[in-house]
VEXPA-120544 format. One record per residue (C-alpha): x, y, z. Coordinates in steps of 0.1 Angstrom, whole numbers, plus 5000, padded with zeros to 4 digits. Example, Ala and Ser with C-alpha at 12.3 -4.5 7.8 and 13.67 -1.06 7.14 Angstrom:
// residues 2
R   east   north     up
R   5123    4955   5078
R   5137    4989   5071
END
This chain:
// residues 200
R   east   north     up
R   5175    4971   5049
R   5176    4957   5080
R   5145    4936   5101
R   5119    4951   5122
R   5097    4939   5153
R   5070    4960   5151
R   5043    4963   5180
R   5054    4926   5192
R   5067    4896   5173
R   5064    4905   5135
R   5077    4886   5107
R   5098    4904   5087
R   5098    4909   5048
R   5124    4883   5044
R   5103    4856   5066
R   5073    4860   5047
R   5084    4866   5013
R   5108    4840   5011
R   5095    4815   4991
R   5069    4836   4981
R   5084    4846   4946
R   5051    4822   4930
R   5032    4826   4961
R   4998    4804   4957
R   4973    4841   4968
R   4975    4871   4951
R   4985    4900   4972
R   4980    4940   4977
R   5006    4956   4999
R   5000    4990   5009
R   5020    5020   5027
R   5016    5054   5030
R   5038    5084   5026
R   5063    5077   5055
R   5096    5079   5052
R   5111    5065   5018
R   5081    5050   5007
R   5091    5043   4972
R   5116    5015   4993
R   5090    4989   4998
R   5080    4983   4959
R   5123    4981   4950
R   5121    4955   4978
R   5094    4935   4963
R   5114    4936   4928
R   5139    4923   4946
R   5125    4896   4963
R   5118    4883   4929
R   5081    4889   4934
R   5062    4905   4902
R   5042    4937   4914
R   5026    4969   4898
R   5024    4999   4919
R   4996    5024   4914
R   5007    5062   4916
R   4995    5094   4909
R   5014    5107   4882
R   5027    5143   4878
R   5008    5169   4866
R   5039    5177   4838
R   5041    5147   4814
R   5077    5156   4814
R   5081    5159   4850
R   5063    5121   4851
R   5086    5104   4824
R   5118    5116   4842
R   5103    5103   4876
R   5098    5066   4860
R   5134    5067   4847
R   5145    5074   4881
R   5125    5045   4892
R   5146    5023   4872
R   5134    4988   4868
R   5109    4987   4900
R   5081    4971   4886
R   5055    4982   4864
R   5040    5017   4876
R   5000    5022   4869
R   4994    5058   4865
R   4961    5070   4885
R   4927    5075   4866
R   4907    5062   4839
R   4930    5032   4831
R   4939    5026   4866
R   4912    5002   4875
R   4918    4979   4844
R   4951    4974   4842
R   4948    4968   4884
R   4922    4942   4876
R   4944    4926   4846
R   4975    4926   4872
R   4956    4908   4897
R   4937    4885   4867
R   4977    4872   4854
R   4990    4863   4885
R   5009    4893   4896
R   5006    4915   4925
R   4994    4950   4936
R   5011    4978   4960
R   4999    5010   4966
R   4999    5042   4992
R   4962    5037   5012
R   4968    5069   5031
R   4955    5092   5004
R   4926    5114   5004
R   4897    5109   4978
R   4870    5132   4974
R   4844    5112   4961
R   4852    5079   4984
R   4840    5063   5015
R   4841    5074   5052
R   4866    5061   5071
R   4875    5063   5108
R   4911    5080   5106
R   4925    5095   5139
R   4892    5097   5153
R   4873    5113   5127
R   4857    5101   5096
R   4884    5111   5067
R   4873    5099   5031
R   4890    5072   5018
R   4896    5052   4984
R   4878    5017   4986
R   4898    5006   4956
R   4921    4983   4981
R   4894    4966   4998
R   4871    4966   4965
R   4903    4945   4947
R   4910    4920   4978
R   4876    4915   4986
R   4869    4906   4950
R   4901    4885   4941
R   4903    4871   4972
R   4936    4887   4977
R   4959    4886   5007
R   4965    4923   5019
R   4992    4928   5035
R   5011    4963   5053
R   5047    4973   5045
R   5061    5001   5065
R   5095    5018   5057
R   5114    5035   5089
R   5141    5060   5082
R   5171    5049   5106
R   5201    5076   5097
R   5214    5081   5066
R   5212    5060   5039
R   5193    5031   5063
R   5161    5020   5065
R   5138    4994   5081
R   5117    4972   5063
R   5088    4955   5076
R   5060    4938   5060
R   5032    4923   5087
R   5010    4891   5085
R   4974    4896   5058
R   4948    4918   5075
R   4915    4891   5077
R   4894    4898   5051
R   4856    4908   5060
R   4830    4883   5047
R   4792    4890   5058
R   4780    4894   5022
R   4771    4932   5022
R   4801    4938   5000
R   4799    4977   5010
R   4800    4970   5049
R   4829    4950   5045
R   4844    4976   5022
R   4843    4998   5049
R   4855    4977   5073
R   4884    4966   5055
R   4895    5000   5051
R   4892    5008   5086
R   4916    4984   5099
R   4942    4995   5066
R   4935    5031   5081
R   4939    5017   5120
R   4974    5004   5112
R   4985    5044   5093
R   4973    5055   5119
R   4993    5033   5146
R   5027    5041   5124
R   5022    5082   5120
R   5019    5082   5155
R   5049    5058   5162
R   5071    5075   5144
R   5047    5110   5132
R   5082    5131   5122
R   5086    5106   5092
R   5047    5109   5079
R   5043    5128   5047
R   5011    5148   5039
R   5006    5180   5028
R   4967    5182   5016
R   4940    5185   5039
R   4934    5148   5049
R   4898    5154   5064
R   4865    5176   5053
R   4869    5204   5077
END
């Protein structure tokens, strides 16, 4: 994996998370489904930084179990659903870190501003970082030829403080969305997305 000036001067995973392997904040990093996406939470392990991913997981148990063992020893993998939210909040509560793919649609979640159009969105990142007070932070993965990639993980979004905890939900959730939105159409041949992403 190589490093990345992205849209300017942009630290690179290596100058941010150096030094990071106890860093003093908690963070969530978040993707979406671009490129190798599954990259970014094998680079965290290996930057010695403790992190649980969130994922849906397959609708065949068997199917899931074989995916994990693939995984290998990436960190520890939280399954989507009833559980999810608890063992995210116990992650966060020891001391350990969060990643997860913000570019998936959710039924039952907030309005978002995505491409121009309001596209519902989990508030599960923002609701987590607002409430722990955690650094969030975007990783994207670029598919260069072959077996390369390109790395990059970009300075915390500021976190939204007016004290109407749903505004600033929303807003925080915007500006994840803003920066999908900014890589799918730098580079829209590597984003991944089969479902419809919007109501109509």
């Amino acid at each position: 994996m190589s490093s990345n000036r992205a849209g300017g001067s942009r630290p690179t995973a290596s100058s941010i998370w150096t030094g990071r392997s106890r860093p003093a904040r908690r963070m969530i990093i978040f993707s979406g489904h671009l490129a190798n996406w599954e990259i970014g939470m094998l680079a965290a392990v290996q930057y010695g930084i403790s992190v649980a991913q969130i994922y849906p997981a397959a609708n065949n148990p068997l199917v899931d179990r074989m995916i994990i063992r693939f995984r290998g020893d990436a960190g520890q993998l939280i399954p989507k659903g009833a559980v999810a939210a608890r063992r995210a909040i116990a992650t966060l509560r020891c001391g350990a870190h969060l990643t997860m793919l913000a570019d998936q649609k959710m039924n039952d979640g907030i309005p978002v501003p995505f491409f121009g159009r309001p596209a519902m969105t989990a508030p599960a990142l923002a609701a987590l970082a607002l409430r722990y007070d955690c650094d969030v932070l975007p990783a994207r993965v670029e598919r260069l030829g072959g077996a390369h990639f390109r790395f990059t993980v970009f300075p915390p979004l500021p976190l939204p403080r007016t004290g109407d905890t749903h505004a600033d939900a929303a807003a925080l959730m915007g500006e994840v969305n803003a920066v999908l939105e900014r890589w799918v159409r730098d580079r829209p041949e590597q984003s991944f997305w089969v479902h419809r992403r919007w109501p109509d």
